[in-house]
C-alpha positions as CSV (number, residue, x, y, z in Angstrom):
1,X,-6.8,-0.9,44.6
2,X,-7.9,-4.0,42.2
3,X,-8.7,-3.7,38.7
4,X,-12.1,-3.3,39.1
5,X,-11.7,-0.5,41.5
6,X,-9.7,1.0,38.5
7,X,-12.1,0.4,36.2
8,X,-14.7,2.0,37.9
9,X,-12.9,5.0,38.3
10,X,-12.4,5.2,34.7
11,X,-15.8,4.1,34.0
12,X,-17.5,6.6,36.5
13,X,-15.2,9.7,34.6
14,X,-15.5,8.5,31.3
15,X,-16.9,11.9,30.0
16,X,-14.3,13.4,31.3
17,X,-11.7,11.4,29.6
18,X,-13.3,11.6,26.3
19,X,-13.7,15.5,26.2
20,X,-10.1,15.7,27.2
21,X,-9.0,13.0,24.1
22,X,-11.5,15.0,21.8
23,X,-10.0,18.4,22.9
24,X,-6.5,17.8,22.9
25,X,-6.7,15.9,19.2
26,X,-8.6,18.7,17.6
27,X,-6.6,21.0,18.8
28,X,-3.4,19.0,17.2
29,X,-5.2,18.2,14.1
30,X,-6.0,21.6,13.2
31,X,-2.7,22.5,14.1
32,X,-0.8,20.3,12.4
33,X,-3.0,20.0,9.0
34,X,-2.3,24.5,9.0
35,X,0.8,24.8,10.1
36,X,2.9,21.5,8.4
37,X,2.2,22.3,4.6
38,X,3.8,20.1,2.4
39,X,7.1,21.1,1.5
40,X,9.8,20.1,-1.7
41,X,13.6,20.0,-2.1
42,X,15.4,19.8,-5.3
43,X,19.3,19.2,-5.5
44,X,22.0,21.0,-8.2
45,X,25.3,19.3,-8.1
46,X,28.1,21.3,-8.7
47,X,32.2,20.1,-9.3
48,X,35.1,22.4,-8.3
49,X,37.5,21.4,-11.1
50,X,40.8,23.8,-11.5
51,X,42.9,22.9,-14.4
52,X,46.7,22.7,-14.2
53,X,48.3,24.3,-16.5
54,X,51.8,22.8,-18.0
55,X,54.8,25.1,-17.9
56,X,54.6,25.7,-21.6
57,X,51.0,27.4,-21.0
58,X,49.1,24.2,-22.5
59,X,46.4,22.7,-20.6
60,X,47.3,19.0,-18.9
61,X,45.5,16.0,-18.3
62,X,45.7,15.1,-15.3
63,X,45.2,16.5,-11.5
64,X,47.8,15.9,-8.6
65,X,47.3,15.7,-5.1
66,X,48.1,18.9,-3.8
67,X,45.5,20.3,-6.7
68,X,42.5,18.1,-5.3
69,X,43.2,19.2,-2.0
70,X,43.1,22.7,-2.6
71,X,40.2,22.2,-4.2
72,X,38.8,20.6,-1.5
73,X,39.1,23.6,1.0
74,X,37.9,25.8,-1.6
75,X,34.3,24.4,-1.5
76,X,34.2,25.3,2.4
77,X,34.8,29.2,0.9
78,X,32.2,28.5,-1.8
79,X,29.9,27.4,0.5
80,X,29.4,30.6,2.3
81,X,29.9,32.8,-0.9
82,X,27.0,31.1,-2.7
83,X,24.5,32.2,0.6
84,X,25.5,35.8,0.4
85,X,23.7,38.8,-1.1
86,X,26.4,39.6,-4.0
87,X,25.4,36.0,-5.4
88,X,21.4,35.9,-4.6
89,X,21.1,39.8,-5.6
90,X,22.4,38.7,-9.3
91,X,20.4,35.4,-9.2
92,X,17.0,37.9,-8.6
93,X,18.1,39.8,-11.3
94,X,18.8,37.9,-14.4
95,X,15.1,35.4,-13.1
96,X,12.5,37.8,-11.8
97,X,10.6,34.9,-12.7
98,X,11.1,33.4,-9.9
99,X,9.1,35.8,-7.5
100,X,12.1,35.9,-5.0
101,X,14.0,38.5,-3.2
102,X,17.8,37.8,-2.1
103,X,17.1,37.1,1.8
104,X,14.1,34.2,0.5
105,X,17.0,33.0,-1.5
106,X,19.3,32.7,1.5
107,X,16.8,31.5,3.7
108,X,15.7,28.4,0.6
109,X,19.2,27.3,-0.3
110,X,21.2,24.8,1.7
111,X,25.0,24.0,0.6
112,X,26.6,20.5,1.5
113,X,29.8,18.7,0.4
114,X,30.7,15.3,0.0
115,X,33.5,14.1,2.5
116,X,36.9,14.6,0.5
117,X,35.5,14.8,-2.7
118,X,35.6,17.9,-5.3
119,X,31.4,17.9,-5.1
120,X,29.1,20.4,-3.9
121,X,25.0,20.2,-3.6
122,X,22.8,23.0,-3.5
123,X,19.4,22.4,-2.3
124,X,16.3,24.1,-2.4
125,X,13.0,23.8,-0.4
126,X,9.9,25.3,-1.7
127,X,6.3,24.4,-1.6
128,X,6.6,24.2,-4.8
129,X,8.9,21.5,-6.5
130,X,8.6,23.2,-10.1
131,X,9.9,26.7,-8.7
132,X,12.8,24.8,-6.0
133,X,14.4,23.1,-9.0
134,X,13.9,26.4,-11.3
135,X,15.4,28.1,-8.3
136,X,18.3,25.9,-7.2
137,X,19.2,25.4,-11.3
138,X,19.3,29.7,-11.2
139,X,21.4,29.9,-8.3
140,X,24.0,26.8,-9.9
141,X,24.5,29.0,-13.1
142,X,24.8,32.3,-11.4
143,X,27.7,31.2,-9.3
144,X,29.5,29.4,-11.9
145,X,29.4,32.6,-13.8
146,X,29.9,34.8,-10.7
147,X,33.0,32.8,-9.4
148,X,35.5,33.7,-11.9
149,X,35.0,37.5,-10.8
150,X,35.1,37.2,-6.9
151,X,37.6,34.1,-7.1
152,X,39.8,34.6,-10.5
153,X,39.2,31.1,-10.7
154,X,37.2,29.2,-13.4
155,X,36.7,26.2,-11.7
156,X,33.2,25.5,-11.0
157,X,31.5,23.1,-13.4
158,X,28.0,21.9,-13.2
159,X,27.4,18.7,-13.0
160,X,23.7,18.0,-12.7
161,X,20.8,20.1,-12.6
162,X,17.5,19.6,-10.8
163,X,14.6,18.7,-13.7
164,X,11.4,20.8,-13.1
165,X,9.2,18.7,-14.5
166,X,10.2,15.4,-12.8
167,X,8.2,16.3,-10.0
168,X,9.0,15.2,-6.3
169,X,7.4,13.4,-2.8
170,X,7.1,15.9,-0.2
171,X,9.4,16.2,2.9
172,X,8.8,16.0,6.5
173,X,6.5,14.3,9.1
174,X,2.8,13.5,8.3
175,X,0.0,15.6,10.2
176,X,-1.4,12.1,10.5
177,X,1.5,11.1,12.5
178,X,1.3,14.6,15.0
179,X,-2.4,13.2,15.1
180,X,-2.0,10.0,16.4
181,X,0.7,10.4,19.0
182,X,-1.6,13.8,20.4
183,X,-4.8,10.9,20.7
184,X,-2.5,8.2,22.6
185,X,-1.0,11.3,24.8
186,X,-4.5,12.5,25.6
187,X,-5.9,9.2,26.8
188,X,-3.1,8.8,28.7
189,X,-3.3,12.3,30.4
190,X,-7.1,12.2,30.6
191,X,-6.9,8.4,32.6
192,X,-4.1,10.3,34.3
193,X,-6.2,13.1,35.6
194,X,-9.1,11.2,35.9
195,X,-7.2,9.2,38.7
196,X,-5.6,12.2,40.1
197,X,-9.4,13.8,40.7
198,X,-10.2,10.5,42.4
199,X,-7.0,10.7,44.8
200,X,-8.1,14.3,46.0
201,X,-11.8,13.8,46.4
202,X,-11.6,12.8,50.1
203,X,-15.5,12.3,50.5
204,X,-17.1,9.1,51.5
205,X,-19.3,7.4,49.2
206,X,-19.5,3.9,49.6
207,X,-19.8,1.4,52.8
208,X,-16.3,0.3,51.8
209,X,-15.6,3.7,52.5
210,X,-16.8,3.9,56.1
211,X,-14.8,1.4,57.2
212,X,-11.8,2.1,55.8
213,X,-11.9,6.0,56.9
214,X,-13.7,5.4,60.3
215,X,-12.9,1.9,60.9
216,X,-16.6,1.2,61.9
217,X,-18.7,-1.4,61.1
218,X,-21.6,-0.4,59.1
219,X,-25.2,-1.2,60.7
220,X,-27.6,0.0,58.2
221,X,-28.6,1.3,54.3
222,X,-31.1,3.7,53.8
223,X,-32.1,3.1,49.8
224,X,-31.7,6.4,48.1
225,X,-35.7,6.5,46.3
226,X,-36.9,8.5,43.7
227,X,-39.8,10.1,42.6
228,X,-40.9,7.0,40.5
229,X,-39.9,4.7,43.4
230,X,-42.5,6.3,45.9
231,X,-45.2,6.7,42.9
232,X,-44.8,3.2,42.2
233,X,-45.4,2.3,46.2
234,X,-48.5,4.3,46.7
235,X,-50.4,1.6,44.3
236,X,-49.2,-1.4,45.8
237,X,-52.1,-3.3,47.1
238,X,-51.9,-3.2,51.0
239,X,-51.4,-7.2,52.3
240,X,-54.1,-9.0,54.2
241,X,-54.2,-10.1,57.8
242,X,-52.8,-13.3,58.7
243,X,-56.1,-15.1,59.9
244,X,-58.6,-13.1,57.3
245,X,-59.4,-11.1,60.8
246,X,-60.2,-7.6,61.4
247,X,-57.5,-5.2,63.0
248,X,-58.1,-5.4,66.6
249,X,-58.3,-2.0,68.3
250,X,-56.6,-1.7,71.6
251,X,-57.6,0.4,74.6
C-alpha cells in the first residue's frame, strides 16, 4: 500500500477511531481521578542505642564494636515487633484520637533501616498528612515505652519526629499521567483496528479493485446518481439539431 492508500483508510474510519480514543480515555479518566486519591507519608526516626555499662556499675562513654553490631541485628527483631498487634493494640489505646484500629495500623506503617547503621524509620501513609505524622509520632513513643517490657532493654531513643503541621506533597503517579498514556494507546489501537477491519473486508469497491482481484481490465463506469442528480437533468434544456432542421421521420 502507499501512504495515501493508508490515509484513506484512516480517513474513511475516522469515526471509528475517534469513538474508540473517546471511549477508552473516559473510561481511564474516570478511573484513575476515583480510584488514585492522593496519598501522604510521614517518617519517625528512631536510634537503637544500648549503653555499656563499666564493671563498677557506672555508665561509660563510649560503644565498641561488638555493641553496634548487636545492635544492628536487633533492629531486624524490632522491625517485626513494631507491626504486631501487642504494639498497635497499646498505640489505639493511649490515642483513640486517631480513629484507628490495630490491623489499619499494621496495614499504614512501613519499618526500614539504614544499611549498617543503628537507625530505624517508621513511615506512615494516610490521606491525610496531619493524621500520618500524628500517627507514625504515636506509634514511635509507644514502642520506645513498650520495648523495655518485651525486650528488657532500654535502648530505643527517638530521634526525630514527623511535624503535623509542616504539611507534605502527595505520593504516587498523577491521573493526568494514566490519562495521557490511555489517549496515545487508544489511537494506536483504534488506527490498529481500523486497519485490521480493512484487511478482512474482502469486498470490491474500487476499479483498482477489479483488477487486482480478477485481473480484468475494466471497460466501463456507471456514475452512481442521486435523487438530486436526476432532478437536476429533467430541466436541462434539450439541444438543437445540427442544421436548425426538423427530426426526420423514417418509414
Amino acid at each position: 500500500m502507499e501512504i495515501r492508500q493508508y490515509l484513506n483508510i484512516i480517513k474513511k474510519r475516522l469515526w471509528l477511531i475517534m469513538l474508540i480514543v473517546v471511549v477508552i480515555t473516559a473510561a481511564t479518566a474516570a478511573y484513575a481521578f476515583m480510584t488514585n486519591a492522593p496519598k501522604y507519608t510521614a517518617t519517625a526516626k528512631l536510634v537503637v542505642n544500648s549503653t555499656p555499662k563499666s564493671s563498677d556499675g557506672t555508665t561509660g562513654n563510649q560503644l565498641d564494636l561488638g555493641t553496634i553490631n548487636s545492635n544492628i541485628q536487633l533492629i531486624k527483631t524490632y522491625q517485626e515487633i513494631i507491626k504486631t498487634p501487642a504494639i498497635m493494640n497499646k498505640v489505639v489505646q493511649d490515642h483513640p484520637e486517631l480513629g484507628l484500629n490495630a490491623t489499619q495500623l499494621i496495614n499504614m506503617v512501613s519499618v526500614s533501616s539504614v544499611n549498617e547503621t543503628q537507625v530505624m524509620s517508621l513511615t506512615v501513609t494516610d490521606g491525610s498528612y496531619e493524621r500520618a505524622a500524628k500517627t507514625v509520632n504515636a506509634i514511635a513513643k509507644v514502642f520506645q515505652s513498650e520495648v523495655p517490657q518485651i525486650m528488657n532493654l532500654d535502648n530505643i531513643i527517638v530521634l526525630d519526629q514527623a511535624d503535623p503541621s509542616a504539611g507534605g506533597a502527595p505520593i504516587g503517579n498523577s491521573p493526568i499521567l494514566f490519562v495521557l498514556i490511555a489517549l496515545v494507546l487508544s489511537v494506536v489501537i483504534g488506527i490498529a483496528v481500523a486497519f485490521l477491519l480493512e484487511y478482512m473486508d474482502d469486498s470490491i469497491k474500487t476499479e483498482e479493485d477489479i483488477r487486482d482481484v480478477l485481473g480484468l481490465p475494466v471497460l466501463g463506469v456507471i456514475a452512481k446518481m442521486t435523487e438530486e442528480d436526476m432532478t437536476a437533468k429533467e430541466h436541462i434544456p434539450a439541444k438543437p439539431l445540427v442544421g436548425g432542421g426538423e427530426r426526420a421521420n423514417h418509414t
